[in-house]
N, C-alpha and C positions, 0 to 999 in steps of 0.2 A: 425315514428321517423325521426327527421331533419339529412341531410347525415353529419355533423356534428358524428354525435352517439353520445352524450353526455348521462350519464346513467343517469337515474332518480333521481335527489336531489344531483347531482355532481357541480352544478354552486353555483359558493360563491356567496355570498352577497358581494355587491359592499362597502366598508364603507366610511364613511364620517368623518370630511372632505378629502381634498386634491385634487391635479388636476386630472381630469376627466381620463386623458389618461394613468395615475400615475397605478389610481387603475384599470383601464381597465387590462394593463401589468400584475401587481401581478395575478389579477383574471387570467387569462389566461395562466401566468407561472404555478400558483398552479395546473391548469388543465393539462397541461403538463409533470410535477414532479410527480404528483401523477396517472399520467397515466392513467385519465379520459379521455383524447385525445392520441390516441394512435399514437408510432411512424411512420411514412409514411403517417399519415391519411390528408385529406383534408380540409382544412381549408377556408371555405366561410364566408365573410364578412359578407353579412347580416342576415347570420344566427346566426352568435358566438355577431352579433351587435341586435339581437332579445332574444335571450337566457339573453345574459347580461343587455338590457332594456335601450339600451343607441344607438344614432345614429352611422352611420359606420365608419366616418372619427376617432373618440378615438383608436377602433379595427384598422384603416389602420395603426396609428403611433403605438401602440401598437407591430404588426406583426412586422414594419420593424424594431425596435428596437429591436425585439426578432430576428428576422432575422441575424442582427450586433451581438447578440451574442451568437448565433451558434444553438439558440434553434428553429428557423423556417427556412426552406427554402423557398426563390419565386423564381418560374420556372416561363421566360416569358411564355405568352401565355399560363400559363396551370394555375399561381395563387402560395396560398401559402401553404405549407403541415410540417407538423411538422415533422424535424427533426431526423433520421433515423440513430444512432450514430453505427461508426463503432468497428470493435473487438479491433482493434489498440486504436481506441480514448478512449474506454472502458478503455483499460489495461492502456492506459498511465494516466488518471485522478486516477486512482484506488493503482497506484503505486504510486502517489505523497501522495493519501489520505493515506495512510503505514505510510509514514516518517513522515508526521505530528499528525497522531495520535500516532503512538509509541513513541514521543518525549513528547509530552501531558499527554500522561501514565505515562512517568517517573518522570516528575513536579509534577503530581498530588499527586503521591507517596510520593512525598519529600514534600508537602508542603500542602494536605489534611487535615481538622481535623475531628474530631467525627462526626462535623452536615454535612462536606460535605460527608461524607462515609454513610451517613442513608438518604439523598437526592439519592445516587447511591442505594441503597438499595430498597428505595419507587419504583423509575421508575422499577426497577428488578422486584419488587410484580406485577405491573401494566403491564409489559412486559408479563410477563409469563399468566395472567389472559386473555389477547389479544391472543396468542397462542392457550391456552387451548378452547378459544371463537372461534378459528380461523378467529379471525374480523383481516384479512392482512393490513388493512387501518391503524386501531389502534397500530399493531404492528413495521409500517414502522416505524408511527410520533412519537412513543415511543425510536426506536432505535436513530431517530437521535435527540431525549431528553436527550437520555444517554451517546451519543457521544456529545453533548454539556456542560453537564453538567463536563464529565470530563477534555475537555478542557477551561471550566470555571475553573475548581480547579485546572490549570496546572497557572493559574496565570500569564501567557505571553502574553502580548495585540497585539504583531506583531503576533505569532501565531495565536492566535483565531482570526486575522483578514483572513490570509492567508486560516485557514479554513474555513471561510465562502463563502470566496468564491468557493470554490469546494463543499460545502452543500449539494446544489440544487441539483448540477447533481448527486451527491452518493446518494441521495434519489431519484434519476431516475434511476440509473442502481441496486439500494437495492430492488425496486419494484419489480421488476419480478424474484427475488429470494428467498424473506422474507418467503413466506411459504414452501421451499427448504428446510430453515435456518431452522427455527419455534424453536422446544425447545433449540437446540442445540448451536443457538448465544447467546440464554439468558444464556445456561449454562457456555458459555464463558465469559459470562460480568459477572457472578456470581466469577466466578475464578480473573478476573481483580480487583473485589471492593476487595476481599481479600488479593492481592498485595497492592494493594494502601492503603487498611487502617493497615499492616502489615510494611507498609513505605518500601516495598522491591523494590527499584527503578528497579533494572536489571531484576527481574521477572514481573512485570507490562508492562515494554517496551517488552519483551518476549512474555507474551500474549498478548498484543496488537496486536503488528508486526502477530503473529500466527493469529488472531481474523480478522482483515481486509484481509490478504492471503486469508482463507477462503472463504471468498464473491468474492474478485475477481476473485477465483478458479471458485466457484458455478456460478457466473454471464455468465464466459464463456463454462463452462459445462452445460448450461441451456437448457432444451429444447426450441423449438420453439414453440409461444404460435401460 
């Protein structure tokens, strides 16, 4: 195995079109968020530029863009290493993602219809199926389906921009908790679609607000993998 450690069938597919260096980044974000490159780990050019199929200078502008925002480190003389976030940067990302999902929760409520409460309902079936599978990959990219979807039906375009951009990282720090979580978030998002399709604004924002505490509780109560 390349000191990279990339697990077997972890590297995306490069897609086409766009510029080279574009999809190099994504590829190489995805690997990171989903914690196929693990935090502190070392990160060599031509190997992540061999695994990917492409030459090394796309990976160099790649890294130092991720580097600019906050997802890679380069240590002179030692190279570059993925990002090694601390309890503070945790807790503070994790408290903004609160206030904007419990704000989202109560929009939703107010302003959800039938098709989008059976849209939170499907990803729910598909949630708990991942669970019971204990496939945690399935389960992450499910959670942050359901947390989009509701701030889809919150119907605020400056919100769900603000969320997206924290996305990424809540799917970096939901990783290494999600089977902590396992039945128990589903059972929470099962309680949330029943506020919101019961239009109970104050008890949707309620579990909500409870719903993300949760994780950032467990995120910092985590063991050490």
């Amino acid at each position: 195995m390349l000191s990279t450690g990339l697990p077997h069938g972890a590297v995306p597919r490069l897609e086409r079109p766009g510029p080279l260096r574009d999809r190099v980044y994504e590829a190489l974000l995805e690997l990171i968020t989903t914690r196929a490159l693990q935090p502190g780990q070392h990160l060599v050019e031509s190997e992540l530029a061999g695994h990917l199929g492409v030459s090394r200078q796309p990976v160099r502008e790649a890294l130092q863009r991720l580097n600019t925002e906050g997802w890679v480190d380069l240590r002179p003389a030692q190279g570059a290493f993925v990002h090694e976030p601390t309890e503070e940067e945790a807790d503070q990302l994790l408290t903004v993602r609160t206030l904007l999902e419990a704000e989202a929760a109560r929009l939703a409520a107010s302003n959800a219809d039938s098709e989008g409460v059976r849209a939170l309902e499907e990803i729910l079936t598909e949630g708990l199926k991942a669970v019971e599978a204990d496939d945690v990959d399935a389960a992450v990219a499910l959670n942050a389906r359901f947390h989009a979807k509701v701030m889809e039906l919150a119907g605020n375009a400056v919100l769900a921009e603000l969320a997206a951009q924290v996305d990424r990282r809540v799917r970096w720090y939901y990783t290494p908790v999600a089977r902590q979580r396992g039945e128990q978030s589903w059972i929470e998002h099962r309680e949330l679609i029943a506020a919101i399709a019961a239009r109970d604004e104050q008890s949707a924002t309620r579990l909500m607000r409870e719903h993300t505490e949760h994780t950032r509780r467990s995120y910092h109560a985590r063991e050490d993998s």
